[in-house]
C-alpha positions in Angstrom: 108.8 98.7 87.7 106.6 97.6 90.3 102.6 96.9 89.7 99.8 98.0 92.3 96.4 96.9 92.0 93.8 98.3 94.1 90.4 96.1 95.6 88.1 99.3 95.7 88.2 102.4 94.0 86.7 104.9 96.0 88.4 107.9 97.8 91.1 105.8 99.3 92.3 104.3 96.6 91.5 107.7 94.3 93.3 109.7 95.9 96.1 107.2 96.5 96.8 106.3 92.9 96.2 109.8 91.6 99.4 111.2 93.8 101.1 107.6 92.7 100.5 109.0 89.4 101.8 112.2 89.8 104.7 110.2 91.1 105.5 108.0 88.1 104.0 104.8 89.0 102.6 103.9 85.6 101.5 100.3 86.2 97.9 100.7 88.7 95.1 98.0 87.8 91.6 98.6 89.8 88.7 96.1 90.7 85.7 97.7 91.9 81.9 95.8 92.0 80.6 98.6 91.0 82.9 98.9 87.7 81.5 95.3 86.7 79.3 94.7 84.2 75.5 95.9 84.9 76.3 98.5 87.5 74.9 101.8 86.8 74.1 104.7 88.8 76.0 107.8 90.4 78.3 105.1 92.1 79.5 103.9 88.5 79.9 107.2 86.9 81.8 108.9 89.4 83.7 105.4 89.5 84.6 105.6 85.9 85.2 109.1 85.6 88.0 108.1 88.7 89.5 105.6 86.4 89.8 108.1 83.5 91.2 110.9 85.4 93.7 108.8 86.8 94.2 106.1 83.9 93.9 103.3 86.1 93.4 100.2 84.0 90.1 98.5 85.2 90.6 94.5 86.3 86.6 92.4 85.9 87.8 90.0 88.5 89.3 89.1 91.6 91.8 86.6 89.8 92.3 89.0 86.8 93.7 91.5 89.3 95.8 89.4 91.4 97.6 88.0 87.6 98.4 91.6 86.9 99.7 93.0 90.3 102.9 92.4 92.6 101.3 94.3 95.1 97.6 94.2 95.9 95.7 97.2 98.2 92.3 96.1 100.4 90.8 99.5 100.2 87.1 98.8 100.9 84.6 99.9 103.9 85.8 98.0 106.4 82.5 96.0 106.6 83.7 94.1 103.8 87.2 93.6 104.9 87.2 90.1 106.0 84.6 88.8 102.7 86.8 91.0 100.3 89.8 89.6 100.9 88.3 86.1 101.5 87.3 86.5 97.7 91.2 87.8 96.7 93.1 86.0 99.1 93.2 82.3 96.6 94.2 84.2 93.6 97.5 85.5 95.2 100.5 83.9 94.8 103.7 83.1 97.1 105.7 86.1 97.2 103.0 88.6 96.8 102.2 91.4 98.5 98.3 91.8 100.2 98.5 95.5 102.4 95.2 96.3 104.1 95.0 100.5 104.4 90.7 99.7 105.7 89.9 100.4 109.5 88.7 96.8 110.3 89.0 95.2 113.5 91.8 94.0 114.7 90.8 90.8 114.7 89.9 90.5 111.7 93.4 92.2 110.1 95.3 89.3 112.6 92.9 86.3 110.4 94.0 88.0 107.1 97.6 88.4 108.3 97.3 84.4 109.4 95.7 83.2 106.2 97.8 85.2 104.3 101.2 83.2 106.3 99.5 79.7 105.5 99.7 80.6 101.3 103.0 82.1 101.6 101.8 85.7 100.9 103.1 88.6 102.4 100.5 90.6 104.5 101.3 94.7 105.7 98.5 96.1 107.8 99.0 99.9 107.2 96.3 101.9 108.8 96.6 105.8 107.2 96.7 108.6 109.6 95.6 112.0 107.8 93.0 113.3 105.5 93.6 111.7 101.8 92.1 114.3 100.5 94.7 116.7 101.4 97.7 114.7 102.0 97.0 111.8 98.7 99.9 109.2 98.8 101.9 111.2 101.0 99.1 110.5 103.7 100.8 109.2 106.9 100.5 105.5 106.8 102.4 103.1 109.6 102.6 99.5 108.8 103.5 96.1 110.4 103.5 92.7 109.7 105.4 89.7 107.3 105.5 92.5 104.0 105.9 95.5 106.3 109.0 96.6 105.1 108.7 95.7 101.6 105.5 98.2 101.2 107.8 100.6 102.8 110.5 100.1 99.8 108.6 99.8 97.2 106.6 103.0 97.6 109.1 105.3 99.4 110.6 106.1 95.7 106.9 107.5 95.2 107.0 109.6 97.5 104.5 107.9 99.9 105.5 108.3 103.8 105.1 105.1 105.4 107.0 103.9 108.5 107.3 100.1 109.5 106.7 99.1 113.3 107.6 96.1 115.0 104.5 93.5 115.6 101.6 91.7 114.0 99.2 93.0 112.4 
């Protein structure tokens, strides 16, 4: 069985895992900067009381989380898209999956999709076109780029509704 690690843990990828859950996707890892060590605060309570509802296992760094993971979600603010996955994008391997579900630029999801190609990693930019809150991994997602159709595969047993189109990201 596949394993999906998230970058973020806030509503996206709450709401995400807890359908994929629900779904019978047992292996989800999580690395959040606010679950490291030191945070406290609202922020890390209602972080860690995600995790526990959802039994997500928690990751403490970028490189622990890429080790554990075939397929690895961006699901930050998209401020931090480009830094974020700057900081992950050396721990993947070839053959690994990096799928960006943020609103960046697109600019800036074309560099990751480029410096992605250059390692060998596959790269799906996979914008999601409903409220997660309602719709959780069933949300309509459409995706392009190098790992495109594998994110379509590997999740359509889950139930999640994603549909590849042609192009770059």
């Amino acid at each position: 069985m596949i394993s999906l690690g998230f970058i973020g843990f806030g509503e996206a990828a709450y709401y995400l895992t807890e359908g994929l859950r629900e779904e019978g996707l047992e292996k989800i890892f999580v690395f959040d900067v606010v679950l490291s060590a030191g945070s406290e605060g609202q922020l890390y309570d209602q972080a860690i009381e995600r995790v526990k509802k959802t039994g997500a296992v928690v990751r403490q760094s970028p490189a622990d989380l890429a080790d554990s993971v075939d397929i690895l979600v961006l699901a930050v603010p998209a401020r931090f898209t480009e830094s974020v996955a700057g900081e992950f994008i050396p721990h993947l391997k070839a053959g690994q999956l990096l799928v960006d579900v943020t609103t960046a630029a697109p600019k800036v999801k074309e560099q990751l999709g480029e410096n992605c190609s250059h390692r060998k990693i596959m790269f799906a930019d996979s914008p999601m076109l409903g409220p997660l809150i309602v719709d959780r991994h069933k949300v309509p997602i459409i995706t392009c780029g190098s790992g495109a159709q594998r994110w379509h595969d590997e999740m359509k047993p889950f139930g999640m509704n994603i549909e590849v189109i042609e192009g770059l990201p």
